[in-house]
Structures are given as structure tokens and as C-alpha cells.
PyMOL CGO cylinders between C-alpha atoms (Angstrom):
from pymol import cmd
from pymol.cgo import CYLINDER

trace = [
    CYLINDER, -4.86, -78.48, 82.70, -2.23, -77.30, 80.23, 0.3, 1, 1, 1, 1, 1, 1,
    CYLINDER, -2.23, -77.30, 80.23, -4.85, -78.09, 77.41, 0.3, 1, 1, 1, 1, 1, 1,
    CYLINDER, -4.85, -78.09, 77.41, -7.66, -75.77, 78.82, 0.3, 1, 1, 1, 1, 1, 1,
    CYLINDER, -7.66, -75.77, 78.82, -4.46, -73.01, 79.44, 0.3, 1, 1, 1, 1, 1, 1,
    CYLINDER, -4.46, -73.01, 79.44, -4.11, -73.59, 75.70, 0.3, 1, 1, 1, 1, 1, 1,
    CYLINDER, -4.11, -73.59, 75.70, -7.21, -73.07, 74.21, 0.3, 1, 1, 1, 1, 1, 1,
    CYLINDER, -7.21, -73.07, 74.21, -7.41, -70.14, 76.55, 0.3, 1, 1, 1, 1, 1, 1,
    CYLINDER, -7.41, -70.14, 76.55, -4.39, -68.57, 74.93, 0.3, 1, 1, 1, 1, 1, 1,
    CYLINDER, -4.39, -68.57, 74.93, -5.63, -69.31, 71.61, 0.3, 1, 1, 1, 1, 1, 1,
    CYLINDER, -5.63, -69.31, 71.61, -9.32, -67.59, 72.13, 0.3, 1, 1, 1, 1, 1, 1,
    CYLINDER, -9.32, -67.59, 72.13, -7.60, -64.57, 73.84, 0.3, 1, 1, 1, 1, 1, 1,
    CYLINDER, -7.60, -64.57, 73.84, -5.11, -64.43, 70.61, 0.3, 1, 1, 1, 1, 1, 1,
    CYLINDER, -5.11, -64.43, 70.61, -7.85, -64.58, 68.42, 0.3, 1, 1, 1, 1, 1, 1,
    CYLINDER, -7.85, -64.58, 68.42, -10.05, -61.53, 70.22, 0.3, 1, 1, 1, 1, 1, 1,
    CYLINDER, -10.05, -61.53, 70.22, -6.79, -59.55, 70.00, 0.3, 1, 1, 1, 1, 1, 1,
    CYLINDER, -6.79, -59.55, 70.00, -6.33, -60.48, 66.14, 0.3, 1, 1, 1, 1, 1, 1,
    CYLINDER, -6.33, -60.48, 66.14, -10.15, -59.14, 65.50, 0.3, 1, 1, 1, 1, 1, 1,
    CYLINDER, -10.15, -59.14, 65.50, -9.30, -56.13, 67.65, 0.3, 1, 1, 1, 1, 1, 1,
    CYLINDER, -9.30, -56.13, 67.65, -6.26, -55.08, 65.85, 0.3, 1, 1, 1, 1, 1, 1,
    CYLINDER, -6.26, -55.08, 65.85, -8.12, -55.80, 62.45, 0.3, 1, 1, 1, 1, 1, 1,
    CYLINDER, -8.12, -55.80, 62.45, -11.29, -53.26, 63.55, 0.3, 1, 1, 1, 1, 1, 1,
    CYLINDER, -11.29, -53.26, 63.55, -8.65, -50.56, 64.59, 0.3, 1, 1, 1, 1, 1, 1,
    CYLINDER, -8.65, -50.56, 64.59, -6.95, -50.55, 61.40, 0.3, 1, 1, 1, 1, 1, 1,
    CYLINDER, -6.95, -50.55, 61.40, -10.08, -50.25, 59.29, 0.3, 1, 1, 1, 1, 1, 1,
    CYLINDER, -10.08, -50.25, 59.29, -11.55, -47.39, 61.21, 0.3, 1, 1, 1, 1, 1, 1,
    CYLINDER, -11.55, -47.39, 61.21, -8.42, -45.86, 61.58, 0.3, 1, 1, 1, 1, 1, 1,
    CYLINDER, -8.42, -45.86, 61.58, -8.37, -46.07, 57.48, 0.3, 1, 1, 1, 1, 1, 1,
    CYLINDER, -8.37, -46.07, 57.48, -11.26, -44.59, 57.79, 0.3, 1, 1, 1, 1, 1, 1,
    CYLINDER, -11.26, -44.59, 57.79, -10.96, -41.68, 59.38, 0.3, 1, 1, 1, 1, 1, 1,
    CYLINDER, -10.96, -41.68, 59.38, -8.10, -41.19, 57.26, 0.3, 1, 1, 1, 1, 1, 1,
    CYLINDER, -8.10, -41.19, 57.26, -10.38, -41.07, 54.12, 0.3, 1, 1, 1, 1, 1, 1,
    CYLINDER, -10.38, -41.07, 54.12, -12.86, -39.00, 55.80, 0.3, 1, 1, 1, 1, 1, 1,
    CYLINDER, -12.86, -39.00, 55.80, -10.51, -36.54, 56.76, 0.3, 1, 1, 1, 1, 1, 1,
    CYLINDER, -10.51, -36.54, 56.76, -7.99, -36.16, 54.08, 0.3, 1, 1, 1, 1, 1, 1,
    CYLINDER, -7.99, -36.16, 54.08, -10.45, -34.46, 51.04, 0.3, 1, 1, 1, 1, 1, 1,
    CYLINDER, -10.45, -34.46, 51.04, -8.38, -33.65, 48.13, 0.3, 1, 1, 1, 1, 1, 1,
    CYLINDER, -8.38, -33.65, 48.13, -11.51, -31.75, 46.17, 0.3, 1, 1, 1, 1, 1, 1,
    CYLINDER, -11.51, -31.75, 46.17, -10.83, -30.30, 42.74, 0.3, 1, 1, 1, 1, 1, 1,
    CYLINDER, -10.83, -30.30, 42.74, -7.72, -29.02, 42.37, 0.3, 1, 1, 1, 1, 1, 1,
    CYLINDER, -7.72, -29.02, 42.37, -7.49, -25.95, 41.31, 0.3, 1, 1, 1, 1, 1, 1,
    CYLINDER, -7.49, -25.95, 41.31, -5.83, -24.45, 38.04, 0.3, 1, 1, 1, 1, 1, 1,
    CYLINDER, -5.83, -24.45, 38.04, -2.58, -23.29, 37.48, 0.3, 1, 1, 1, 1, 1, 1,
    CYLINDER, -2.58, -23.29, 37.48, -2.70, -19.34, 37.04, 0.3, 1, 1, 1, 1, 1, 1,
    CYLINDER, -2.70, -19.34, 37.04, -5.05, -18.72, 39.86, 0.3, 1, 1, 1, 1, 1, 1,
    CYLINDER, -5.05, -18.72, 39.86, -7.52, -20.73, 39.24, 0.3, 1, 1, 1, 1, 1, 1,
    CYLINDER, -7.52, -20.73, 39.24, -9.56, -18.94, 36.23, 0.3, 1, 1, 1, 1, 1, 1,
    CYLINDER, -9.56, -18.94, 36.23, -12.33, -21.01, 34.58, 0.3, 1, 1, 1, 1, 1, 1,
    CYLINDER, -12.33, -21.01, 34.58, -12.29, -22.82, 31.35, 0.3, 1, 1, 1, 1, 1, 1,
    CYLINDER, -12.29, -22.82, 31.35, -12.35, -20.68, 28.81, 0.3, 1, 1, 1, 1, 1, 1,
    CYLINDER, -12.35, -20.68, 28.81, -11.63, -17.38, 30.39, 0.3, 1, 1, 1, 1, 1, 1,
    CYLINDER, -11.63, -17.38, 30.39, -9.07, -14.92, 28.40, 0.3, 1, 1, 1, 1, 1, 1,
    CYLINDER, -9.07, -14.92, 28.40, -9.83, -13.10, 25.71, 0.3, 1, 1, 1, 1, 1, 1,
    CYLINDER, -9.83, -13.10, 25.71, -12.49, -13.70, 23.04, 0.3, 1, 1, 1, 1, 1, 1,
    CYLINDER, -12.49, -13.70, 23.04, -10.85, -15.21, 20.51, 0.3, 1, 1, 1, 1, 1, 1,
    CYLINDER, -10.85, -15.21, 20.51, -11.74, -13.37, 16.67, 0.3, 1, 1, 1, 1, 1, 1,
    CYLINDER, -11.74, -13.37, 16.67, -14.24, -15.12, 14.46, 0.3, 1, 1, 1, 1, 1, 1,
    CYLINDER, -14.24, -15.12, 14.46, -11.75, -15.27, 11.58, 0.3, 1, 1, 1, 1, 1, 1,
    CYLINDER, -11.75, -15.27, 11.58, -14.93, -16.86, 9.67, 0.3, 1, 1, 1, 1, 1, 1,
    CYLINDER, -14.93, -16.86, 9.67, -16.77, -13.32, 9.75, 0.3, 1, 1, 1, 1, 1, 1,
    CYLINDER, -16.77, -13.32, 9.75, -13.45, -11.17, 8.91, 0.3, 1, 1, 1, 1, 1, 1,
    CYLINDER, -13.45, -11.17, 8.91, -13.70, -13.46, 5.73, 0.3, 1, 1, 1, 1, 1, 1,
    CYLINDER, -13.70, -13.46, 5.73, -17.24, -13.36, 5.01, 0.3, 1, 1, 1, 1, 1, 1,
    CYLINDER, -17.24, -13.36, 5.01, -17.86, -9.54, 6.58, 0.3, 1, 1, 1, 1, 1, 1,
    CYLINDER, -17.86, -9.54, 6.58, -21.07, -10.87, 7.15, 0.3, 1, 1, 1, 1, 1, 1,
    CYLINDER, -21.07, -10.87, 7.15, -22.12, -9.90, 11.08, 0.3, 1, 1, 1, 1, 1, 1,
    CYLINDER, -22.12, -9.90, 11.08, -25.48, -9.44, 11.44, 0.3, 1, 1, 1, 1, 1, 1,
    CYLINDER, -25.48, -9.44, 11.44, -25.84, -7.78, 14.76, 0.3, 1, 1, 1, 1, 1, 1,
    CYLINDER, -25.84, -7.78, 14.76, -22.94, -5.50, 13.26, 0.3, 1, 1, 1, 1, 1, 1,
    CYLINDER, -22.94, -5.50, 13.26, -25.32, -4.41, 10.55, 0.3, 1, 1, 1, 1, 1, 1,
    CYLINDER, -25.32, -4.41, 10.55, -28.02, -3.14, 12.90, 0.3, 1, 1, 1, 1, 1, 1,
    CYLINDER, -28.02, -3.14, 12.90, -25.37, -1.42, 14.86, 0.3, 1, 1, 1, 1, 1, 1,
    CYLINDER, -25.37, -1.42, 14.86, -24.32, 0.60, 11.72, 0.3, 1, 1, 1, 1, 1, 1,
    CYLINDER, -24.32, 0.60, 11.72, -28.33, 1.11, 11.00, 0.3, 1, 1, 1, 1, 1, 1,
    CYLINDER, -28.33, 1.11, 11.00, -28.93, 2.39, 14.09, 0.3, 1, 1, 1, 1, 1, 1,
    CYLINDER, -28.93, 2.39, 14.09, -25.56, 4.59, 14.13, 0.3, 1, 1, 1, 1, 1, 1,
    CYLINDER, -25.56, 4.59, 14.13, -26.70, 6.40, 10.74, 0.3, 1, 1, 1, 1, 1, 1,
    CYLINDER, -26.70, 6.40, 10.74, -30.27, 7.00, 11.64, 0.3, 1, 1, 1, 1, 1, 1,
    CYLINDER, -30.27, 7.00, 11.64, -29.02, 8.99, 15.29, 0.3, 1, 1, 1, 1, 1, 1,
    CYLINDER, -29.02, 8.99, 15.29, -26.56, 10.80, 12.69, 0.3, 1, 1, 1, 1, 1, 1,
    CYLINDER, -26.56, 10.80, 12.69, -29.30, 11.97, 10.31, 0.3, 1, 1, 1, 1, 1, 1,
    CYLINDER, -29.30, 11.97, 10.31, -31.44, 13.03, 13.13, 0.3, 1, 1, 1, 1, 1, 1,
    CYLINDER, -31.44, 13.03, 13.13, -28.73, 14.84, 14.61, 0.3, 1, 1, 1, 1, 1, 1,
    CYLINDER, -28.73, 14.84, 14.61, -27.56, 16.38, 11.09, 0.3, 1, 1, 1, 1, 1, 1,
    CYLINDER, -27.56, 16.38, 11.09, -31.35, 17.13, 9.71, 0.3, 1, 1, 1, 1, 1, 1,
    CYLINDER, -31.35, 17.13, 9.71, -33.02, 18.67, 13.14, 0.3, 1, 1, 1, 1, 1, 1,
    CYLINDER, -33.02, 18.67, 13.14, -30.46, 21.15, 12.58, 0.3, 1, 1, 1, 1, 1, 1,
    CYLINDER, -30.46, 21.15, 12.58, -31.89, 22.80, 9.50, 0.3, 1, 1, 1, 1, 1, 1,
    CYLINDER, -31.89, 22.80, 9.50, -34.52, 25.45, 9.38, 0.3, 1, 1, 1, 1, 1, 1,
    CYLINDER, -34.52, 25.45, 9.38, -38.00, 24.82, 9.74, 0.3, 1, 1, 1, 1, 1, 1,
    CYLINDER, -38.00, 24.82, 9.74, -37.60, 20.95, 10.37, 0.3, 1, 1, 1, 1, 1, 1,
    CYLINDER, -37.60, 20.95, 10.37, -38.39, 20.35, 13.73, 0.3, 1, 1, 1, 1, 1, 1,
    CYLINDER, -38.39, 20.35, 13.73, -38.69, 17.02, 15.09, 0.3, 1, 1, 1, 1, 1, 1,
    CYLINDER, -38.69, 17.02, 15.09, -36.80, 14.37, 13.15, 0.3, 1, 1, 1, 1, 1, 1,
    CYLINDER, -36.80, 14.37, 13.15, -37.27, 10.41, 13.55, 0.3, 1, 1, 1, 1, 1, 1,
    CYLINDER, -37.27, 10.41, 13.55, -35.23, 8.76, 10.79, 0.3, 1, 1, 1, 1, 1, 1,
    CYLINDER, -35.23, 8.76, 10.79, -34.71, 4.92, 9.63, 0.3, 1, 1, 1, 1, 1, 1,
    CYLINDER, -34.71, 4.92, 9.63, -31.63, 3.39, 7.64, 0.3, 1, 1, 1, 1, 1, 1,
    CYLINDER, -31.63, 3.39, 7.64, -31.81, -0.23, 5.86, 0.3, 1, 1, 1, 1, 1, 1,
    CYLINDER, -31.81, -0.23, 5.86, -28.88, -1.66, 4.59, 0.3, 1, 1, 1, 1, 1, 1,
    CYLINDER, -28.88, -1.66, 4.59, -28.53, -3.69, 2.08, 0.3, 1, 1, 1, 1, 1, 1,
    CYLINDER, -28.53, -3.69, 2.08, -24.78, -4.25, 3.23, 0.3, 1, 1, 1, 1, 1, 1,
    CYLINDER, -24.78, -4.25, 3.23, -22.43, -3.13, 6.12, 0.3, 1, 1, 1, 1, 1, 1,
    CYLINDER, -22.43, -3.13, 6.12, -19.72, -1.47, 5.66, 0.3, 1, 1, 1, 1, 1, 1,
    CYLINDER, -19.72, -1.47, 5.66, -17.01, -4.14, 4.57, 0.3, 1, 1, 1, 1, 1, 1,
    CYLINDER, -17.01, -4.14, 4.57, -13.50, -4.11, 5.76, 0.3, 1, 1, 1, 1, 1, 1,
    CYLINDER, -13.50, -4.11, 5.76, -10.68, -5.82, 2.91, 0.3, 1, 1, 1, 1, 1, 1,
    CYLINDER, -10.68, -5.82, 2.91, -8.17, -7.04, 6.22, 0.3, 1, 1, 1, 1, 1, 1,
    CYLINDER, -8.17, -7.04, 6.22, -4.58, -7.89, 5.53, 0.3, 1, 1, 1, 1, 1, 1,
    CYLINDER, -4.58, -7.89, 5.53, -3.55, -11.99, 5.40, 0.3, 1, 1, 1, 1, 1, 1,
    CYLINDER, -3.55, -11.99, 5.40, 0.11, -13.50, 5.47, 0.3, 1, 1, 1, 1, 1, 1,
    CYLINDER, 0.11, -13.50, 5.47, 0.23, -15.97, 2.57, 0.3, 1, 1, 1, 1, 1, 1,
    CYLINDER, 0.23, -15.97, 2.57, 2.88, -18.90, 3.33, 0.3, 1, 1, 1, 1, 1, 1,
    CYLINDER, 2.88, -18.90, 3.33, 3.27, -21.17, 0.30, 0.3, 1, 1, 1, 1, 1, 1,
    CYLINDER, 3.27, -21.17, 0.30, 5.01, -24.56, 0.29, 0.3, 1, 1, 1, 1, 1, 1,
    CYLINDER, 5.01, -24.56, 0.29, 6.22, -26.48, -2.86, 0.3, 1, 1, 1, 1, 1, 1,
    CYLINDER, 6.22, -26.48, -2.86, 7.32, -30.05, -2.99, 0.3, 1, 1, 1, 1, 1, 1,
    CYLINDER, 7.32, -30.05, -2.99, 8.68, -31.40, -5.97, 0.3, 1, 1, 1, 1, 1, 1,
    CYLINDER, 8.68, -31.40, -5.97, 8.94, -35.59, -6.03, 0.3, 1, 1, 1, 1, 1, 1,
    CYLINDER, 8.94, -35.59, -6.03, 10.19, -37.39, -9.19, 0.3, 1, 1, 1, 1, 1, 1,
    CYLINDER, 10.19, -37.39, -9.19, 9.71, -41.12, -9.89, 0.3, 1, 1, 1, 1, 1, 1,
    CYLINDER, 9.71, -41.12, -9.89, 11.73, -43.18, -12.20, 0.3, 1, 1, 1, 1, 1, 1,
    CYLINDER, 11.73, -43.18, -12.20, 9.60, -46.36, -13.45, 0.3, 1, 1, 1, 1, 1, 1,
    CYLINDER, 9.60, -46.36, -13.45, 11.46, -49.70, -15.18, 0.3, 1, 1, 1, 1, 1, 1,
    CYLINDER, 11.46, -49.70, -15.18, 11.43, -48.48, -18.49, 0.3, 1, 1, 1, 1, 1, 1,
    CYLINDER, 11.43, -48.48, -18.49, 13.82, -45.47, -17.28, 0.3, 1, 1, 1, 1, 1, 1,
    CYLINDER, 13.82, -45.47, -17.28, 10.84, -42.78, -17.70, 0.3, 1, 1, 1, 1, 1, 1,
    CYLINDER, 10.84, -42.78, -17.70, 10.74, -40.09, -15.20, 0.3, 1, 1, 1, 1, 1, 1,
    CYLINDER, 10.74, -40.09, -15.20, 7.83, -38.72, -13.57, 0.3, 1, 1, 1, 1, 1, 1,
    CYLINDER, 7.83, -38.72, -13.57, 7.87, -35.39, -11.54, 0.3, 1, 1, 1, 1, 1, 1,
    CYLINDER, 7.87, -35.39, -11.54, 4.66, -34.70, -9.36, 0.3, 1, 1, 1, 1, 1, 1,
    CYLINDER, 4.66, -34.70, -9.36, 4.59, -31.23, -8.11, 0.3, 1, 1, 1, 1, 1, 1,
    CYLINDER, 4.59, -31.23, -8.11, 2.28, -30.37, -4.58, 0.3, 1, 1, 1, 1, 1, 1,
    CYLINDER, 2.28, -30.37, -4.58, 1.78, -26.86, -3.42, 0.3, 1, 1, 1, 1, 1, 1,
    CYLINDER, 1.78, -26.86, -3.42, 0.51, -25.96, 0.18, 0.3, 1, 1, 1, 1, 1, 1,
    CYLINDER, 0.51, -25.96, 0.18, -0.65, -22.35, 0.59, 0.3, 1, 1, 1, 1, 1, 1,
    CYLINDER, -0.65, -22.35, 0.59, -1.66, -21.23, 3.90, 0.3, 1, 1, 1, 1, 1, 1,
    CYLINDER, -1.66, -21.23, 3.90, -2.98, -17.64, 4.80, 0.3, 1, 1, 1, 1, 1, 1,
    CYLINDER, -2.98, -17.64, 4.80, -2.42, -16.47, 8.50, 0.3, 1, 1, 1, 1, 1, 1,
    CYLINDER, -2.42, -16.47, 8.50, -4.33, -13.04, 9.49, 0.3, 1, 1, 1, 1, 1, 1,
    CYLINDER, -4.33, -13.04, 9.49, -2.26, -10.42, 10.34, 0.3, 1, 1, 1, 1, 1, 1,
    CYLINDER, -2.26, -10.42, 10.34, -3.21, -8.70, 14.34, 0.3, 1, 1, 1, 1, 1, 1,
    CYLINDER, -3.21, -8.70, 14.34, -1.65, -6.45, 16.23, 0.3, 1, 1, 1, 1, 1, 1,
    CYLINDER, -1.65, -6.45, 16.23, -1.72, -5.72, 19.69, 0.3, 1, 1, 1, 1, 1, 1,
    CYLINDER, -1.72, -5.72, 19.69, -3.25, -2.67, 21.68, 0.3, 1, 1, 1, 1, 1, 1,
    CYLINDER, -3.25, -2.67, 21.68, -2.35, -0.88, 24.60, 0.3, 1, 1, 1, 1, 1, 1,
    CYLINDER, -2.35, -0.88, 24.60, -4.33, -3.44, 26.37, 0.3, 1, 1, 1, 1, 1, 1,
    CYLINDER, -4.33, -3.44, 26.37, -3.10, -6.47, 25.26, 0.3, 1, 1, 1, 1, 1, 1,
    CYLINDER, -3.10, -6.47, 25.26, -6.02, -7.11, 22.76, 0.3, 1, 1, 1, 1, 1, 1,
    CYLINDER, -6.02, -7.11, 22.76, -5.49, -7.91, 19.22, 0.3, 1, 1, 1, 1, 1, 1,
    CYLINDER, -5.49, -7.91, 19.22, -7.60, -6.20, 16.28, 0.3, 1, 1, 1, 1, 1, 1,
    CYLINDER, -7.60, -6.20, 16.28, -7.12, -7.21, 12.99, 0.3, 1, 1, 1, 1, 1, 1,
    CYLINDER, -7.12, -7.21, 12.99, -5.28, -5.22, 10.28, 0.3, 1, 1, 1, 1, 1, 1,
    CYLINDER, -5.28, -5.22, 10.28, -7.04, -3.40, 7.71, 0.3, 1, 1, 1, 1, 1, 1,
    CYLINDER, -7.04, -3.40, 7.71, -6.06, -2.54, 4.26, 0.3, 1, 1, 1, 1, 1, 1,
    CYLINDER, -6.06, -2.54, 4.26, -9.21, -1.34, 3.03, 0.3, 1, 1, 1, 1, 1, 1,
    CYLINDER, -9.21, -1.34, 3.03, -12.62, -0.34, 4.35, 0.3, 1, 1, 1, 1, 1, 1,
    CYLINDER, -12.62, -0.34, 4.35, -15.96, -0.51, 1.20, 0.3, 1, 1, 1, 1, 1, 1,
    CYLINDER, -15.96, -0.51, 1.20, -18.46, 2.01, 2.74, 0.3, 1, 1, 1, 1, 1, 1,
    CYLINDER, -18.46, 2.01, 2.74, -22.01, 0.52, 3.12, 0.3, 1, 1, 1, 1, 1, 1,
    CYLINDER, -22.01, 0.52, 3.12, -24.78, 0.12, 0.73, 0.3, 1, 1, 1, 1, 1, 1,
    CYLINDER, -24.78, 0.12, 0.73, -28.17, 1.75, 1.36, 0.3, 1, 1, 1, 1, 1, 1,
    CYLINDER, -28.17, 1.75, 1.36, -31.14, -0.02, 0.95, 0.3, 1, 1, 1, 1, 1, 1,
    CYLINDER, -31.14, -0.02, 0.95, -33.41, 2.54, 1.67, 0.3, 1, 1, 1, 1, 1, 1,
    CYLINDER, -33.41, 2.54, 1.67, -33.77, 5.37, 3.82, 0.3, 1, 1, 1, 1, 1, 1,
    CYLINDER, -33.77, 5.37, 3.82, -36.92, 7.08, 5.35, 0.3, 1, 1, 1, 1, 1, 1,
    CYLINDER, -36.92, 7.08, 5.35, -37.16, 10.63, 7.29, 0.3, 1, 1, 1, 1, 1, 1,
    CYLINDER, -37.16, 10.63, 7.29, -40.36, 11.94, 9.18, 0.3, 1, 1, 1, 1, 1, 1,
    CYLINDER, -40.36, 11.94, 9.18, -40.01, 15.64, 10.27, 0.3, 1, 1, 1, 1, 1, 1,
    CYLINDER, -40.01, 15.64, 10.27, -42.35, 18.29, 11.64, 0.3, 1, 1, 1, 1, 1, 1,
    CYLINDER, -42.35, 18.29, 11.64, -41.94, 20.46, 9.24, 0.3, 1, 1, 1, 1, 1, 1,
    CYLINDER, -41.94, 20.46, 9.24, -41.51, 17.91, 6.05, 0.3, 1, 1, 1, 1, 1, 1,
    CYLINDER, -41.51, 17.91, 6.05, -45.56, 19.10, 5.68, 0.3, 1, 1, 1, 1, 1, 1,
    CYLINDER, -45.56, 19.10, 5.68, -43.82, 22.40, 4.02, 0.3, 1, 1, 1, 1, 1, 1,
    CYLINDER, -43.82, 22.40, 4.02, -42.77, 21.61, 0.37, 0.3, 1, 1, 1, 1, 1, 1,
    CYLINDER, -42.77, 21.61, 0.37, -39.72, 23.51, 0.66, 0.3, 1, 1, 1, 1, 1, 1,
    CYLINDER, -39.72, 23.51, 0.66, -38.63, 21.96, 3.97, 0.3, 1, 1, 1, 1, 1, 1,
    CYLINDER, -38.63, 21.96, 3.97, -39.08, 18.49, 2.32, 0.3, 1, 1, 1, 1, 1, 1,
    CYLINDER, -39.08, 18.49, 2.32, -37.63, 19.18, -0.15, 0.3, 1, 1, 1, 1, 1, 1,
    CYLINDER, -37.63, 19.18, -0.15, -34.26, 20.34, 1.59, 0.3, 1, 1, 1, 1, 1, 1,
    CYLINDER, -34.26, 20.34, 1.59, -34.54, 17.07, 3.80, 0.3, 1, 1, 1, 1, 1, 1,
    CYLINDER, -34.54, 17.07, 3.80, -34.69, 14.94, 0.60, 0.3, 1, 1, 1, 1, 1, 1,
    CYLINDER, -34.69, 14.94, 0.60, -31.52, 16.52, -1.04, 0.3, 1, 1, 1, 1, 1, 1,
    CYLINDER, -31.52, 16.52, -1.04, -29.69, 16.89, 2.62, 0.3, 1, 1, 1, 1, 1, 1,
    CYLINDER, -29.69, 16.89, 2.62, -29.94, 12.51, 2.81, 0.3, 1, 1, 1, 1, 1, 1,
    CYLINDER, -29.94, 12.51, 2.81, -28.89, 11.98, -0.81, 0.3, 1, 1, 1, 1, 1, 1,
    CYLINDER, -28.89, 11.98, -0.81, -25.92, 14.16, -0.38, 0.3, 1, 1, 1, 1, 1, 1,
    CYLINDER, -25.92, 14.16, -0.38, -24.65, 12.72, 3.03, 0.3, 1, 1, 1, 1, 1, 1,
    CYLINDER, -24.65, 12.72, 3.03, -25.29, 9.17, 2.22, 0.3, 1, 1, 1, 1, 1, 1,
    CYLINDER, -25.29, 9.17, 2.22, -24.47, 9.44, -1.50, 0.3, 1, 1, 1, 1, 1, 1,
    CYLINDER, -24.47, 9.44, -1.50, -28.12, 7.01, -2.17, 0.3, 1, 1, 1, 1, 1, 1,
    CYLINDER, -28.12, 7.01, -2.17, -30.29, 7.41, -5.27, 0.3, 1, 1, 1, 1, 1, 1,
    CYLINDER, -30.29, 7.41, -5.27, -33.50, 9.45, -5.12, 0.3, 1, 1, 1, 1, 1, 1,
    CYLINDER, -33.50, 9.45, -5.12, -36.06, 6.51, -5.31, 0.3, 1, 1, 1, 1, 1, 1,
    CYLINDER, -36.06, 6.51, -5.31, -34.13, 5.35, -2.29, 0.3, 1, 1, 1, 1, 1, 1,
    CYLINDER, -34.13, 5.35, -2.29, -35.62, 7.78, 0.08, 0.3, 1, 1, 1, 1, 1, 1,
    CYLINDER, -35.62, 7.78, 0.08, -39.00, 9.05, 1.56, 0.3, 1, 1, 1, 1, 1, 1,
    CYLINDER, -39.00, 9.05, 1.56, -39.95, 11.65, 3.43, 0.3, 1, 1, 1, 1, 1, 1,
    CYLINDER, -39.95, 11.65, 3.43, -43.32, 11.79, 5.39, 0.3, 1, 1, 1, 1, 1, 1,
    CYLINDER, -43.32, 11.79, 5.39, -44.44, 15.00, 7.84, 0.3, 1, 1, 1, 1, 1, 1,
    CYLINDER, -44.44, 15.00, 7.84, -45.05, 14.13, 11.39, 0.3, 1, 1, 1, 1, 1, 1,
    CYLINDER, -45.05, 14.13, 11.39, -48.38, 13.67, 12.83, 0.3, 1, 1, 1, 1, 1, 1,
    CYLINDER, -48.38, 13.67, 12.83, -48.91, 16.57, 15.43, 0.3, 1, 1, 1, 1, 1, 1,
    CYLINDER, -48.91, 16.57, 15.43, -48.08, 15.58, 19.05, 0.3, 1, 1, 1, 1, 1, 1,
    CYLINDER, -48.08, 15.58, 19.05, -45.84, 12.75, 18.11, 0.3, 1, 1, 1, 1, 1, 1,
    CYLINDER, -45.84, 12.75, 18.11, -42.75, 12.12, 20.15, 0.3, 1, 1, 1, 1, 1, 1,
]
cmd.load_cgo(trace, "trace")
């Protein structure tokens, strides 16, 4: 009797043991299910890799090489000789084209920090050896807008060089007219005479 009470007490023990184990796990469970840390977020409210403001191509200040600048600058002049030239007597209608041959090229201003360090070296024979190394490092010098944007500092600006420049006009089919709108370009862009063209407008053009 006490045997069979025994084994009874063991089976119900072991039911309870596999009972407690299953809680815990799905307990765990819903733990993990509930409790989703996601990405945390950012300090500084959360802005996205990257975001501030552009940083300056320090490369291209060098160089002054900035292709999509250039174009700018072409199409700039060309509105500015329309503008200018549709103003004179006679001309009419004005479409006008500017090539460069180079922008206009800014010299910008550079802090140069220089570093010297002088090392001397006595060999056996008592001879002395000095070995002298010099850092330089140049820093570009920005300042800051109302903004808070930074622009570099310029110390000189090269206008640009004119590759060639060509004018069509109404009225450029009247040799006097032409002939003001060839000496009104050389004059305002300061460009040699086999430089520019000018060619009369077809009739009904826009």
C-alpha cells in the first residue's frame, strides 16, 4: 500500500515539474514577444546619417575645376548679352551662346601651419649627425554666415576665359546693326574679334 502511495506521489511530482517548466517558457515568451526594443533612435532627434550641412569639396576650391559651375556661368553670360544687346537699336530678337574655355577662378585664402623637428645622432666614432623633418599643413580659411553656413574666403577672383561667343539677332541682316552687335560683345566681354560671330535670324524664329 505505502509503495503504490509512493509512486503516486512521485508521478503527480513529476506532472507538476513539467507544468512549472511549460509556464516558465511561455511566460519567457511572451516576454520576448512583447518587449520590442526596435532601432533606437539617434541622439539629437533622431536625424539620419549624414544629415547637416554639405560639407565643401576642398578638392574643387583647389583645382577650381566644377563643371556644372561652368555651364552655370555660360548660361548666366548668354541671358546677360541678350538682355544688354536687345536693347540697342534696330536689333530685335537676340538668342546668344557663351563657351568657356575656363570659369571664372577664385585664388581662396589657406592657413599654412609648419612643423620642424630637428634630431641629432652621435655614432661611435664621436661624429654627429643632425636630420632635419618639416611638416607643413594648409587648413582653408571659412567663415560663417548669418545662417550658420560656412563659405570659403577669397583673396582673389581671375575673371573667365572666352572660348567663343555667338549672337543671332533680327536685325544682324543690316550691316550696320551687325556691326554694332560685334563691337558691343568684344567690349563687354573683353574677347578677341575671331572669337565671335554674328548670324541674322531666320524670320519667324522664336
Amino acid at each position: 500500500m505505502n509503495n503504490r502511495w509512493n509512486e503516486y506521489l512521485q508521478k503527480l511530482r513529476g506532472q507538476h515539474k513539467k507544468i512549472f517548466i511549460l509556464s516558465a517558457l511561455t511566460l519567457v515568451g511572451l516576454l520576448l514577444v512583447i518587449y520590442d526594443p526596435g532601432e533606437e533612435e539617434p541622439p539629437g532627434g533622431g536625424d539620419p546619417p549624414g544629415a547637416g550641412p554639405t560639407p565643401i569639396n576642398e578638392q574643387n576650391i583647389r583645382t577650381g575645376q566644377d563643371k556644372q559651375g561652368m555651364e552655370a556661368e555660360e548660361q548666366e553670360m548668354a541671358k546677360t548679352l541678350e538682355v544688354m544687346l536687345s536693347a540697342i537699336s534696330g536689333v530685335g530678337k537676340v538668342r546668344a551662346s557663351v563657351e568657356l574655355a575656363t570659369s571664372t577662378n577664385s585664388n581662396y585664402s589657406f592657413n599654412t601651419e609648419q612643423a620642424e623637428n630637428v634630431t641629432e645622432e652621435t655614432d661611435q666614432s664621436g661624429g654627429t649627425r643632425t636630420t632635419t623633418e618639416t611638416n607643413a599643413r594648409e587648413q582653408l580659411v571659412l567663415v560663417q554666415g548669418s545662417q550658420g553656413s560656412e563659405s570659403p574666403v577669397t583673396e582673389q577672383e581671375i575673371a573667365p576665359n572666352v572660348a567663343g561667343v555667338m549672337i543671332i539677332a533680327e536685325g544682324a541682316s543690316e550691316p550696320e546693326v551687325k556691326a554694332r552687335l560685334f563691337q558691343a560683345v568684344q567690349i563687354s566681354l573683353g574677347v578677341d574679334p575671331h572669337k565671335v560671330i554674328v548670324l541674322p535670324m531666320e524670320r519667324g524664329a522664336n
